[in-house]
C-alpha positions in Angstrom: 0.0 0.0 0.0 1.4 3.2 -0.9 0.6 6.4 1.4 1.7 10.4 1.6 4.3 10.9 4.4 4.0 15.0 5.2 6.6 16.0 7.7 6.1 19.8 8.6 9.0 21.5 10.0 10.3 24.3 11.5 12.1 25.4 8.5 10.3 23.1 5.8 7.7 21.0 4.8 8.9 17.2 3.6 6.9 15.0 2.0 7.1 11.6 -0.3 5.4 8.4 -1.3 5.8 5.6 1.3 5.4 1.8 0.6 4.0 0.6 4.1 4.9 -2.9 3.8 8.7 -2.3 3.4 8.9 1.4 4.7 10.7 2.4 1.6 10.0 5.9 -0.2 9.3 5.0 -3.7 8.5 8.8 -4.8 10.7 11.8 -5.0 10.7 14.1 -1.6 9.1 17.3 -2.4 10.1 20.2 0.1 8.4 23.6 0.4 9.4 26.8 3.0 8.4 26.4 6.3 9.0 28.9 9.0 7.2 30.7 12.3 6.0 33.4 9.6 4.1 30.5 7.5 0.5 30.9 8.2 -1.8 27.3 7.9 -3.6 28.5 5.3 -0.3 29.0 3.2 0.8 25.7 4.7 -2.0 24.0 3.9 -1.6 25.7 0.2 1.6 24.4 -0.2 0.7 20.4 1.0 -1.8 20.8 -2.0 0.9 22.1 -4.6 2.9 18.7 -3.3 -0.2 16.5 -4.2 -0.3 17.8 -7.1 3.3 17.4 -8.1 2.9 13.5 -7.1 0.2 13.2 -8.3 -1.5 11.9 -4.8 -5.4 12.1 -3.8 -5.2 9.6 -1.3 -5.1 9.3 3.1 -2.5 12.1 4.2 -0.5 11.3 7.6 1.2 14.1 8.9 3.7 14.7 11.2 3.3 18.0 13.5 5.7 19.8 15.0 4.0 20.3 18.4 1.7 19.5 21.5 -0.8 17.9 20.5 -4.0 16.9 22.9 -6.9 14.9 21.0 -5.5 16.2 17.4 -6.0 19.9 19.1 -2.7 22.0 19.2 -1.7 23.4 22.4 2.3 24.2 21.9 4.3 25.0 18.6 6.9 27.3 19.8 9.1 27.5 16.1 5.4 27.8 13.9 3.0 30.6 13.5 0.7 31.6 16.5 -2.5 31.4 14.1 -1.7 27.2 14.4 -2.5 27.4 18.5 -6.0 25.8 19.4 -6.9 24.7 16.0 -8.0 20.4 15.5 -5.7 19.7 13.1 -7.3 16.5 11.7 -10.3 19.2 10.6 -7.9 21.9 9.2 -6.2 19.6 7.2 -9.3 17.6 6.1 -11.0 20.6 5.5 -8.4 22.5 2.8 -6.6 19.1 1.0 -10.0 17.3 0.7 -8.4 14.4 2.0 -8.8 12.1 4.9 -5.7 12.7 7.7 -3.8 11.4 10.3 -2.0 13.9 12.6 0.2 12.9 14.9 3.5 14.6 16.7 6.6 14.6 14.5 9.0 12.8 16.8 6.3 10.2 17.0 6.4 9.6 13.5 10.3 9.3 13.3 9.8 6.8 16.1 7.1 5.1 14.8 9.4 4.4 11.7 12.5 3.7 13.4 10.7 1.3 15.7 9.7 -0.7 12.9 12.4 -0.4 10.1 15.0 1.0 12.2 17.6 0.0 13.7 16.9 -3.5 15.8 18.6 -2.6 18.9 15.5 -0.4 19.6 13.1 -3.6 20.0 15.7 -4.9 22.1 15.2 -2.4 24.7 12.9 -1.6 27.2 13.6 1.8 27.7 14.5 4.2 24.7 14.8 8.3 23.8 14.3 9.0 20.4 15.3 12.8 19.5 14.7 14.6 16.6 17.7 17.2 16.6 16.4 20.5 13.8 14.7 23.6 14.8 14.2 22.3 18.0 14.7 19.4 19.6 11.5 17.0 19.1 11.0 13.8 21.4 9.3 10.1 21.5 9.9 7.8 24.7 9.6 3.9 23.5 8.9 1.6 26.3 8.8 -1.8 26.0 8.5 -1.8 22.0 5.5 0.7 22.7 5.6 4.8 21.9 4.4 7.0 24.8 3.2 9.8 22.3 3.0 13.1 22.7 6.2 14.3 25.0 7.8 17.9 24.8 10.9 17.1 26.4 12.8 19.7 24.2 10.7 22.3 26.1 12.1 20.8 29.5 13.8 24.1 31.6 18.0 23.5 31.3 18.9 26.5 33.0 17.5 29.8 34.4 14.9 30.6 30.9 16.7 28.5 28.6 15.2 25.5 27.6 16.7 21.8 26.2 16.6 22.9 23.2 18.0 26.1 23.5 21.1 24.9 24.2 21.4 21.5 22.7 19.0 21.5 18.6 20.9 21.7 15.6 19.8 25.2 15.0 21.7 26.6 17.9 24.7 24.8 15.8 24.0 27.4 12.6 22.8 30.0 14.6 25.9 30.3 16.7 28.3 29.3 14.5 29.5 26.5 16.6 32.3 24.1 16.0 31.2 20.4 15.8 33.5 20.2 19.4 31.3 23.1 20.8 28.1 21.9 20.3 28.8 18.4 20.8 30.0 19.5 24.5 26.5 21.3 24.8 24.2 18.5 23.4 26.4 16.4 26.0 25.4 18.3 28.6 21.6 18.0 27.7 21.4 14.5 27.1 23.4 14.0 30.8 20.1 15.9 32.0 17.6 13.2 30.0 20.1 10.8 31.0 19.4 11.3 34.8 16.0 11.9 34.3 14.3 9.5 32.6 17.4 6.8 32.6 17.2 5.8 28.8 19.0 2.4 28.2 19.6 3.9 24.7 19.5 7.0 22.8 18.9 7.5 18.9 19.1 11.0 17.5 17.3 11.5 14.6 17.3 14.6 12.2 19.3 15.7 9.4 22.6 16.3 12.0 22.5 12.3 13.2 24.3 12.0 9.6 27.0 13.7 11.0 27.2 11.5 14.7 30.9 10.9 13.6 31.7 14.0 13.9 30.5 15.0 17.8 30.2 11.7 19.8 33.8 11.4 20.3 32.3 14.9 22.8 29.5 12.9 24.1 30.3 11.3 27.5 28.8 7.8 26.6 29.3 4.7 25.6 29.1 4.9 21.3 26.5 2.1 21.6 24.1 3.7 24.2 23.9 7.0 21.4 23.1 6.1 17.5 21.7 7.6 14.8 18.4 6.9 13.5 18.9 4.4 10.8 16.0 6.1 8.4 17.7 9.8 8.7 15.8 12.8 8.2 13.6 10.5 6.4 11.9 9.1 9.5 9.2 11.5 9.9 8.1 11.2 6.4 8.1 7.4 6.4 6.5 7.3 10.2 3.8 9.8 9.2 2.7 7.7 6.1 2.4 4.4 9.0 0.1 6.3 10.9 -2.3 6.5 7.7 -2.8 2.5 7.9 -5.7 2.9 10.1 -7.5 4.7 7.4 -9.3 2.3 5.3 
């Protein structure tokens, strides 16, 4: 069965054919601007420009960038304000014509990595999946099940600065920041998750977990308790489209 995959991000909109029985994209990945000045109408504008392009009229998953509570959005911190308190199943049902699944973005990736991943997740009870970008997104998976719907990004690090603050692959760009300098700095968050929620295993996902080579030597753990996600930046497309399977 082949489904749309939308990923909307803090600084784009993803989006690609997904083959659900083998989690493969078999489509070309269309991207459009996203940013906190993108409006939902305009986003919603450019998800139909992307159906167009592949030709899709089908089920629409998307991954969401946000707290979500019952499909309504309660948090987006890096999107437009005119997002907040909107269902999102009915805003995007309403302007692609389309049936949708909504669902949180780091849920997705982990939804996909869970189940083409990387095996070593099944094999653990306890695991942090983070989506390092604009922010930094989040998905507990206990037991080989996802506890949906965590904003540990927006945990408090120190004084007003947040997790993600200090440790998303913005801040990286933004700051100019050698791979040494902000590996020592996402070190220091995930020592925080670390104590907190005692993960037996980490897996960063987003388009910087391509690049794990070049900080974990400045991560103070073991290489096999922090890996990258095995699907990439592609995880949130791929997870969004598995969400759709419910729709008959």
């Amino acid at each position: 069965m082949i489904r749309l995959g939308i990923d909307i991000g803090g600084s784009a909109i993803k989006a690609a054919l997904v083959n659900l029985d083998t989690g493969e994209i078999v489509s070309d990945t269309i991207r459009a601007k996203n940013n906190i000045e993108t409006k939902p109408h305009d986003a919603a504008a450019n998800i139909l420009r992307i159906m167009r392009k592949l030709d899709y009229s089908g089920p629409l998953g998307v991954g969401f960038p946000g707290r979500l509570v019952k499909n309504v959005l309660h948090k987006a911190p890096n999107l437009h304000p005119e997002w907040l308190n909107n269902d999102l199943t009915v805003f995007f049902e309403e302007n692609t014509k389309s049936k949708t699944v909504v669902l949180n973005d780091a849920d997705a990736a982990a939804l996909a990595e869970l189940n083409f991943g990387d095996q070593q997740i099944k094999k653990t009870n306890r695991t942090m999946f983070l989506t390092l970008g604009t922010g930094i997104g989040s998905a507990l998976i206990l037991n080989g099940q996802i506890w949906n719907d965590t904003e540990f990004g927006q945990l408090i690090f120190e004084g007003k600065r947040t997790m993600e603050n200090v440790g998303a692959a913005a801040v990286k760009r933004i700051e100019n920041l050698s791979w040494k300098q902000w590996g020592i700095r996402l070190n220091s968050v995930l020592e925080k998750y670390d104590f907190y929620f005692s993960p037996e295993l980490f897996v960063l996902g987003g388009a910087i977990s391509s690049s794990l080579d070049k900080f974990q030597r400045y991560l103070d753990f073991p290489e096999e308790k922090v890996i990258a996600a095995k699907l990439g930046n592609d995880a949130g497309i791929i997870g969004a489209a598995m969400a759709t399977e419910k729709i008959v």
